[in-house]
Structures are given as C-alpha cells and as structure tokens.
C-alpha positions, 0 to 999 in steps of 0.5 A: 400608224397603218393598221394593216400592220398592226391589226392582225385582223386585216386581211383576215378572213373571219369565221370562213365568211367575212374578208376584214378590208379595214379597221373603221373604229375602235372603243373601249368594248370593241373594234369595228371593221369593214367588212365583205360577207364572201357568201352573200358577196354584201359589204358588212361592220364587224364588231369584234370584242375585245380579248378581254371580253371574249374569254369571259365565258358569262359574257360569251353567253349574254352577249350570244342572247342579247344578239338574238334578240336585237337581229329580232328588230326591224325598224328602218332607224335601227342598224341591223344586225345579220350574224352574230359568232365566234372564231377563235379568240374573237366574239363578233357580230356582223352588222348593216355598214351605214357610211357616214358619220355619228351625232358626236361629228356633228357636234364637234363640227357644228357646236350646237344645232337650231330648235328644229334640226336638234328635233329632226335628229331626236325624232327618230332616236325616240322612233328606233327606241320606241320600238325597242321598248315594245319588244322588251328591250332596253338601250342603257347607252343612249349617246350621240356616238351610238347615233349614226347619220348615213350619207343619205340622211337617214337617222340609225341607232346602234349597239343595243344591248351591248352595255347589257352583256358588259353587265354579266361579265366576271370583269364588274363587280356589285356596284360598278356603273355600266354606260356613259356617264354624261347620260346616264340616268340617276337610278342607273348610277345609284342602283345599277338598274335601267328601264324605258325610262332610263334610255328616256333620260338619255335622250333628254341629255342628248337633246340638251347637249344638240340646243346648247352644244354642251353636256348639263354636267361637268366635273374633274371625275366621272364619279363627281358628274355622277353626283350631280346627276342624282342630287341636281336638276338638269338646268334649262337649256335656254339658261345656256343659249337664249334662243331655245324655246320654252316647249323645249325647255319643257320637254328637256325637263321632263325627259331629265327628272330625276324621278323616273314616275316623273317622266315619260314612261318610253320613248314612244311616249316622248316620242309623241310629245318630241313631234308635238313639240316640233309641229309648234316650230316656225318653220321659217324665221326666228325660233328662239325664245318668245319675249314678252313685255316687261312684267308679263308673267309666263303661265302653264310652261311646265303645266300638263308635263306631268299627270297620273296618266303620264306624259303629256305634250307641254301646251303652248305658253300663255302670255297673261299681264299688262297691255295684254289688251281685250277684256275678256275671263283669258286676260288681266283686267287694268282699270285705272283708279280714278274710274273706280266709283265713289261713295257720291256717286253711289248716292246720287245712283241711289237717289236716282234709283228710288226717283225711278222706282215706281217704274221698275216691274215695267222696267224689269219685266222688259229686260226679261223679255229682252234677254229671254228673246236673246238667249232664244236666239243664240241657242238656236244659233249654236250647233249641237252637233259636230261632224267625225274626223277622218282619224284613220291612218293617224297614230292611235295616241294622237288621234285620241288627243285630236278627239278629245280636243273636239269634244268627244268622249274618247274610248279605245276598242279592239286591234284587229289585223290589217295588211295595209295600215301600220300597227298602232294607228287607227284602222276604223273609227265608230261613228266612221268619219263624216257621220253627224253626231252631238258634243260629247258622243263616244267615239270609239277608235279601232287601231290596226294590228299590223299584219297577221304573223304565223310562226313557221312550224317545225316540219322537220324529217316530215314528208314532203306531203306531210309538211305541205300540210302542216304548213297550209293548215296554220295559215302559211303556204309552200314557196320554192322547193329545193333539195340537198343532199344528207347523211342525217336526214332520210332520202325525201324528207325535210332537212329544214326550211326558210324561214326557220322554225319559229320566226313570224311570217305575214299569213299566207306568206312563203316558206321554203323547203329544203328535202333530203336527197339523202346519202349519195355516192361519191364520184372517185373515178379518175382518182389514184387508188390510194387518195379515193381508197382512203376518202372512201373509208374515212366516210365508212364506206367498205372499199374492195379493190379489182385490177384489170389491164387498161390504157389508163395510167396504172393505179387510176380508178377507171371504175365504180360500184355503186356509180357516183351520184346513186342514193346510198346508205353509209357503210356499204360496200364500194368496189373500185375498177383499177387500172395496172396499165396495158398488157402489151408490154407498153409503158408510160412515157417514163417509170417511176424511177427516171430521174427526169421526164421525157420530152414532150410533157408539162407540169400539172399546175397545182390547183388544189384549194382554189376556186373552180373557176380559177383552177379551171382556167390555170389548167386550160391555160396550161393546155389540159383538158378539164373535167370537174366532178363533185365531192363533197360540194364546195366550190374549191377543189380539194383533189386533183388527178393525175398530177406530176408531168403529164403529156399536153391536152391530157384530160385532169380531173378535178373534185370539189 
C-alpha cells in the first residue's frame, strides 16, 4: 500500500516545524517518520504516538518528563533526542535520523554471529546504558529492535523511557507487563518493578540470542515465556551452538540470574566484564569452545562470577587432570602403583639407616649448611621492589583490577577536574608512574572528574551590565551579544540566553545573550488605510487619521507618527498621514465603479503567505517594483499593497 495515501501525516508540516517526507516505521506505540526540520534545514526521525496514546493525558505528562530527561544524555551510542511536542492530536518526539538498519535485520539475515562480532555489538549497548544508569535513568526495553547500526558502523540505542511513560497510562492496570517479553527480567514480570540490573538482564538475553541466533525461551503464549523467565535458568549458550567459549557461557549466566543481587549491578559493571571477556578472544582463527581431553575436569568456570563486592570478569579456565603433564602444586599428580614403596623396601631403608647412623650430626649439619647457603642465595636474588604503571588515562575500575593483579594495595582517592582526561579514568596516580616501590605498597589512584560544569544562571530582565556580571562571577563568560525586539521585556534588558537557564556548561565556557529592543513601532506606510487601521488597533495602539491631497492612490498611507521602527510603549497614539488622491480633478486610471480596467495595467499576483524570497521574485517577474518592510518579522508576507490592477513597474509594497 502507498502510505502517502493512507497516512494523513505525509506531506504534512508538524508543529509549524517538521516537513513529514515519509513513514519509516510503525509499532505498537508509535510511528516513526523521515522528517526535515524547516528551522534548522536538518533531515530528523519523528516518533508520533499513537491516538490512543496521545489523548491520555498521565501519559502526555510522563511521556513530556521522560523526554526531558533523556535529551539530557550525550553519549555517541545514544540517539539523541532534539525536541519533543505537541500538535494536535499528535505527541511526538524529534530525534537524530541514523539510516541504517536494527540488530533484529541482522539476525534475520545472518542467524547468529561469531563469539567476537556478538561482543563488538554488545560493547557498546553496555556503553549507551551505562551511561544511562549514571544519570538515574532505566531502559526496561532492551531489545535488538531498540539497537540501530548506522551505515557508518556506529552501534546506537534508542527509546529510552519509553516503556516508562507507557506505564503512567489510564491504558494499564495493576498487574500488567510493560516490555517485551523475550528480555524481560523476572522481577519485571512478577512485580513490575525495574532497575540497572533489569536492563542487565536484557542485555544477557540479547547477547545469547546473537551466539545461538535464538531466544532461551519459547513457548504458545507470552504469558507461558514469562513462566519460564521467573522459574527456569537461562541454558548456556554452548548448549545450543558448540562453538561459544565458556567466558561467554559465564558472562551470559551471570547477566541472566534470576536473582537481580546475583548480577552485575549496571551495565557499566558488566560492561567491564563484556571487554575482559572480549580481550581473552583469538583474534584470529577458532573461537569456539576449547576441548579438553577426555577426563579432564573443567575448573573455576563460573569461579569469581559472583562476589559480595559484586561482578567480576570470569577468569580464564583452568584445565586440571590426566597427562596435564609438569609436577607441580597447579596439576594432578599420576604416579603409577608399581612406584609406590613397599613394606621391604621400608626395611632395608631403615636398616641402611641405622648402619649410617653414627654419621648423621656430620650428615645433618651439611644439609643445614647447604640449604641455608641456598636460601641466602635465592633471597637476595628476588626482587623486593616493583616499579608504578602507567595507569593514567585508563578507566578507573580496570586500572584498580591491573594493580592488584601486581601486588599492590589499591586504594581509590578523590576526583578532581580535568578538561583532557574523560570522567572515571585515572588522572593521577601516588606514587606517579615509574617510582621504586616494595610489593604490597598502597597505590592510590585518582580518577578525573571530567570537565568542571557550571549552571547557566538565570539573568533574565537584568541589565546587560549586570548580567555580564553575574555570569563572570560563576566561573562562565559572555559569548555573542544579539538583540530582538519585545513587548514583555524592557528596552535594553535581557529577554534570555543560550544555553538557557540551568544546562551545565564546561567553566569558562560561552553564554549568549539575547537583549530586548523593547516595542518597536510598526512600519504601515504604503498600506490602505483600513488594513494598517485595524493591525494597528488589534496591537493597542490609539490610530487618529489626517488626509491630505497627494499623487498617491486615494486611502494609501503616506505618513506615520511615530515612524516605524522608533522604540514605543504599547498604547500610544499613532497618527496616520492618508492620501485622498490629487486636488486637481486627476483620477486613477479607472473608479471604482468601471467594470473593467483600462488598458495599460496588470494584475498584482497575490503573493500573501509565501516566502520573501519567492514572493519578491513572482512580483519582478510580473514587472513591479518590490519594497519589502517589516512587520512583525516572519520571513512570509503576510499584507501586500496596493493589489488589484495596476500599471506596470508600479512599486508593491510587501510586510512580513
């Protein structure tokens, strides 16, 4: 079906702002559209709500908060949303437009993806979230149709909160499951509740789903797959395809436990584990399951996946049993039966003993001599001292894993501000890097802050001065000073800024001003008397009327008081110079009454409510003069004089 037929929405122009081109996608919630912002002349993804949805007025209300809070994220594998509104019937939110394809297209296409590619999409899922969790905010969605990869590769997550607002409708009642039932957590489908740990979940179904290229559950109702979320553990994935490796048979486990303590308590903890994970691939070659000979047993595969201070990376897999080979404390000792001693042997060792035993304080005190002059030797071989890393620029919960891991006690210190090093990775370290220091001494590490953020402060109707001032004294400085005109704000005062009020910028960052130019006299010369009567008494002002004799056509303002463009206060009185025509007894080429112009004359094209531009261009075409004034500052014209017929190379005056 052509949905430029059937969607009433095509071709449509949204809120005064957004030029609907075509209906990209359609769900139970909402349609997605392509879209161009005439404002910012930017190509967009609307995202309309359904009627259903957008008349529910809880829903309006959590839906307009939610948004707020997620155009709040900046994080490159988040989409980001730009506007959010109403229009009408229709709820939307205007979105960053990424052309490409979701996760689910891939599966479809593909079935199921290699150890590696499944983590490379992973990875920056956790990365999108992770930063989510830190700013309070909770997916509940988590899905491989929520996963787009753009045509450039990039990995992005969108609808955040969406399944969030869903739940403040009138629509769902106590009880009811809101979010997909293939990933959703087990405390989501028993008491409706969602954390960090939830969208965890999520991901661990979605991570299986890439390695076996199928869902842990199926079943003949949703309600069925539920069942089996809260009363079953997720299966291994290399219970399904015999090439996972165990690391991701681990991490899956762990991301899927139906206890949410048991899991990895956000998605930048697992998030940690999932590049662990990934740095102990082959990069090349076979990266299935490794197979061990027959009787080994596997050791410490799920070892370390759990702890009270929560998720850890699984450690690499231990292979202990026959033929391990070696001798030492780390293998399984086999020692045939025929070497074990026997009760003759004992004997004959005794008896040889008690032949030599005249010797042994000569023998004893030369193996005391020896082994002490042994351990002296290796003592003063080892080295008691370890040399600092270099941890700086390295994420902050990997580099404290990386010191312990050589011998140092680990302690975190305080954050401080950098502009160059990212937020929660190591800016410092105590001892710096390089210094001699003995095993075992404390290492502190400092991680970086990010860069310092001030809140734009509020400056509104303050002097220019004065809001100069208050910006310069918290930190921030005054970028472009622009002016607009006002019939709120007072002449030379602040209407506003950029950023507005309250968003963080970097310290000593730019804000911009906007000042008032206060009320400004409208220009209505060269309209008729009656249009510029009327636009001039609907905006308050006092009109009083003088005529007077002129060469202009009769009842065309010639005149003003005040001119246009003077800073007014709204009320005055305006007076208006009319023309009544020539005192000479002269008339314009035709009255009023003639049933059809003269010769000699054209029709004005009608230009009002098109674009300056294009109404300028279609009145020289038609062979007038054009002479543009402004209004009330739109860039359409919205009066035009005179109209009618009128001689060639006349000038018409259009406002906008």
């Amino acid at each position: 079906m052509d949905t430029t037929l059937s969607d009433p929405l095509i071709g449509q122009l949204l809120d005064g702002r957004y030029r609907v081109e075509s209906r990209i996608a359609r769900g139970g919630m909402a349609s997605v559209y392509l879209a161009l912002d005439v404002r910012l002349e930017r190509t967009v993804a609307v995202k309309v709500m359904h009627r259903s949805l957008a008349e529910d007025p809880q829903f309006v209300r959590r839906f307009i908060g939610e948004a707020k809070s997620v155009a709040g994220l900046s994080h490159p594998n988040i989409v980001q949303v730009f506007d959010q509104g109403t229009d009408g019937a229709n709820v939307y939110l205007s979105m960053e437009y990424v052309p490409g394809r979701t996760l689910r297209d891939v599966l479809s296409e593909r079935g199921r993806l290699p150890a590696r590619e499944a983590l490379e999409m992973v990875i920056p899922v956790l990365a999108a979230l992770g930063s989510a969790h830190q700013a309070g905010l909770i997916h509940r969605d988590v899905k491989p149709e929520n996963v787009l990869l753009a045509d450039d590769g990039r990995v992005k997550v969108v609808d955040f909160g969406l399944a969030r607002a869903i739940e403040a409708t009138n629509q769902t009642k106590t009880g009811m499951m809101i979010g997909t039932i293939g990933y959703m957590s087990p405390e989501q489908v028993t008491t409706g509740q969602a954390d960090a740990r939830s969208d965890v979940y999520g991901v661990g179904i979605m991570l299986f789903e890439l390695l076996t290229g199928r869902q842990p559950y199926e079943g003949e109702s949703p309600m069925s797959v539920a069942y089996q979320h809260v009363h079953d553990s997720v299966p291994a994935p290399s219970s399904i395809a015999t090439d996972v490796p165990p690391s991701l048979d681990a991490l899956v486990g762990a991301a899927t436990d139906r206890d949410p303590a048991r899991r990895p308590a956000d998605a930048n903890a697992m998030l940690i584990a999932a590049v662990e994970t990934h740095r102990g691939l082959p990069r090349t070659g076979q990266t299935g399951q490794h197979t061990a000979p027959h009787g080994v047993r596997h050791i410490g595969q799920h070892a370390g996946a759990h702890s009270s201070g929560g998720f850890q990376a699984p450690p690499p897999l231990v292979y202990v049993g026959e033929g391990a080979g070696g001798g030492g404390a780390g293998h399984t000792m086999i020692q045939p039966r025929s070497e074990l001693p026997t009760d003759a042997g004992r004997s004959a060792g005794r008896a040889g003993f008690l032949r030599r035993r005249s010797n042994w304080f000569v023998i004893g005190l030369a193996l005391v001599m020896v082994a002490g002059i042994a351990f002296s030797g290796w003592w003063f071989s080892q080295s008691r001292t370890i040399t600092v890393p270099d941890l700086v620029g390295q994420n902050i919960v990997l580099a404290r894993q990386a010191a312990l891991k050589d011998g140092f006690e680990v302690k975190v210190g305080k954050a401080r501000f950098d502009d160059k090093v990212e937020k929660d990775n190591v800016l410092d370290t105590e001892p710096g890097p390089g210094a001699e220091v003995t095993k075992g001494s404390v290492l502190t590490l400092i991680p970086s802050a990010g860069p310092e953020t001030i809140a734009v402060p509020d400056v509104a109707n303050l002097s220019e001065a004065e809001a100069r001032a208050k910006i310069a004294e918290v930190g921030l400085t005054i970028g472009r000073v622009s002016k607009k005109e006002s019939d709120t704000v007072p002449r030379d005062q602040v209407v506003g800024t950029n950023p507005s009020v309250g968003k963080r910028v970097k310290k000593g960052g730019n804000v911009n001003l906007v000042i008032s130019l206060g009320l400004l006299m409208p220009d209505v010369t060269d309209m008729t008397r009656d249009k510029a009567e009327r636009f001039l008494r609907d905006r308050g002002f006092n009109v009083q009327i003088d005529e007077t004799a002129n060469d202009a056509q009769p009842g065309t303002v010639i005149g003003q008081d005040p001119a246009g463009g003077t800073p007014v206060e709204a009320g005055i009185e305006v007076r208006l110079t009319v023309s009544k025509g020539p005192d000479n007894g002269w008339h314009w080429p035709w009255d009023n009454n003639d049933s059809e112009p003269p010769g000699g004359v054209v029709v004005v094209p009608d230009v009002r409510f098109k674009a300056l531009k294009d109404a300028t261009r279609e009145l020289r075409a038609a062979g007038f003069k054009v002479k543009a004034r402004k209004l009330v500052g739109t860039r359409r014209v919205i009066r035009e004089s005179p109209s009618g017929h009128q001689p060639p190379g006349s000038t018409i005056t259009i406002w906008h």
